[in-house]
C-alpha positions in Angstrom: 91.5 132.3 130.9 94.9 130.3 131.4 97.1 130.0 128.6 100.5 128.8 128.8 101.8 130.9 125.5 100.1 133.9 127.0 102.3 133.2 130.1 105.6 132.6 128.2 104.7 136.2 126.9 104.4 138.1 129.9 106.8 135.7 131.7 109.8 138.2 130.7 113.1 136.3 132.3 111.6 133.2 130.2 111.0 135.3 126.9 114.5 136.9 127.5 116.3 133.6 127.1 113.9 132.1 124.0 113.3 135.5 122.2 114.8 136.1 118.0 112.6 138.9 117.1 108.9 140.7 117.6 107.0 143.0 115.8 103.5 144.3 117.1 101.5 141.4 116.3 103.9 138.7 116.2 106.6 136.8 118.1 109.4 134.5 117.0 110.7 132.8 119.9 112.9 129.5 120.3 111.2 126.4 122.2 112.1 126.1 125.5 114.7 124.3 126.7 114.6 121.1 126.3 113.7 121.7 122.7 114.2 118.9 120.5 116.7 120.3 118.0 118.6 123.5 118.4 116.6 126.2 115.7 113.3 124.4 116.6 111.5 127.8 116.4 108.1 129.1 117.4 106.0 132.1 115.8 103.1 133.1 117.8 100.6 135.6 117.7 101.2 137.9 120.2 97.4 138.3 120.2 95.4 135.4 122.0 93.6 133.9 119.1 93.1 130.2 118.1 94.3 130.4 114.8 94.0 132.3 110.8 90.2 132.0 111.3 90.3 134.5 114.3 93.0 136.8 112.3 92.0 140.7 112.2 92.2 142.1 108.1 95.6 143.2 109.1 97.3 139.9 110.8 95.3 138.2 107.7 97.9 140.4 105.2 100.7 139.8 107.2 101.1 136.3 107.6 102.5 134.8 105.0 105.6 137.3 104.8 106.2 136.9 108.5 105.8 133.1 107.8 108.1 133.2 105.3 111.4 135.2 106.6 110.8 133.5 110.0 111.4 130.0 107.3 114.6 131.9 106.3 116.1 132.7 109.4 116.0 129.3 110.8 117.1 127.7 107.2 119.6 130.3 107.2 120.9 129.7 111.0 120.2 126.2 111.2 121.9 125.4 107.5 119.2 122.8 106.9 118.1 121.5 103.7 114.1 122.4 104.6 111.6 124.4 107.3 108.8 122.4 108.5 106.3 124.5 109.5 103.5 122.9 111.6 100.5 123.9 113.9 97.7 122.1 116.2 96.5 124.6 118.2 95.6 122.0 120.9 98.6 121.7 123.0 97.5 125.7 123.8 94.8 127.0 121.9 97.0 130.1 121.0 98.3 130.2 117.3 101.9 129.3 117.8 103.7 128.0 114.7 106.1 125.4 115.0 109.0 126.0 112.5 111.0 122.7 112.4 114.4 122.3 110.8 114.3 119.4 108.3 118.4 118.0 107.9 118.2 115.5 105.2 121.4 113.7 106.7 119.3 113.0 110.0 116.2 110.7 110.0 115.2 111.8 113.5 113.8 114.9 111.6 112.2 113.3 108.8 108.3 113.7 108.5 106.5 112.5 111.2 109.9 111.4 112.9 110.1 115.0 114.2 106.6 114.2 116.1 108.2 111.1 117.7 111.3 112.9 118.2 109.4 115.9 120.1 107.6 113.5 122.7 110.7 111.6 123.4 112.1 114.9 124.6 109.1 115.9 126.3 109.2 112.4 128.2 112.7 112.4 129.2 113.3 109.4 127.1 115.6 111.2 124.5 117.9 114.1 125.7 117.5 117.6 124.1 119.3 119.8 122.1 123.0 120.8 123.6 122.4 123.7 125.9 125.8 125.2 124.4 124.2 124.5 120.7 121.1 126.0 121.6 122.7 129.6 122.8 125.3 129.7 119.8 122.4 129.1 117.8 120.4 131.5 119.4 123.5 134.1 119.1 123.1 133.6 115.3 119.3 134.0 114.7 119.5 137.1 116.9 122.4 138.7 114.8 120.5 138.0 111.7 116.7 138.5 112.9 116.7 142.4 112.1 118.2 142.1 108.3 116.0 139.2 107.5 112.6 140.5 108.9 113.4 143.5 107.6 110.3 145.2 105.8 108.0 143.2 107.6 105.4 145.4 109.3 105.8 147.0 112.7 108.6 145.6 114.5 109.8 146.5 117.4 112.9 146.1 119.8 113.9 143.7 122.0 
């Protein structure tokens, strides 16, 4: 089987760059570069699985805490006024979460906007987010990944 988020994961010099914080079942990551804002965020299972149907009784209890202070951290970093959070499953049929921050000063991230947004990047036709604004952003959601995903269950070091 060929899955591109099962690659990212065991594709360490790629994680290194795009990696917040992990536990044992779960991975927050940053979109690769170009990502479409700076804090557009990613939670995947760390599992291969399609989605909540396929959880185990234990990723099932987890979920919504992890979904939640993975919300906070990019709200927090990103100082935005909301956190989309938005999933297909058919880009790669691994659960990956998109966590999308929502600036009500800038209509390029309002609603479905974001979609357009995301495949003008993906096309070339719209330039990505600032490398530099990426990494400072990235520098903030990895000094505050630890205190805010505190008390979620089993993670582990980067």
């Amino acid at each position: 089987m060929s899955c591109g988020i099962c690659s990212v994961h065991r594709d360490s010099e790629q994680l290194e760059a795009l990696e917040i914080w992990r536990s044992e079942r779960w991975l927050l990551r940053h979109h690769p570069l170009p990502a479409p804002l700076s804090g557009w965020c990613l939670l995947d299972s760390r599992r291969h699985l399609g989605g909540p149907a396929d959880f185990w009784p234990e990723e099932a209890r987890e979920w919504g805490l992890i979904v939640q202070r993975a919300s906070q951290l990019v709200k927090q970093v990103s100082g935005c006024d909301r956190v989309y959070v938005i999933a297909f499953g058919e880009g790669a049929r691994h659960l990956h979460l998109h966590l999308i921050p929502r600036f009500g000063s800038d209509p390029l991230t309002q609603a479905w906007c974001v979609a357009d947004l995301y495949r003008k990047v993906e096309r070339g036709q719209r330039p990505g987010a600032d490398p530099d604004l990426f990494r400072s952003w990235m520098t903030g959601a990895r000094e505050v990944a630890d205190a805010l995903m505190a008390g979620t269950p089993n993670s582990v070091e980067r």
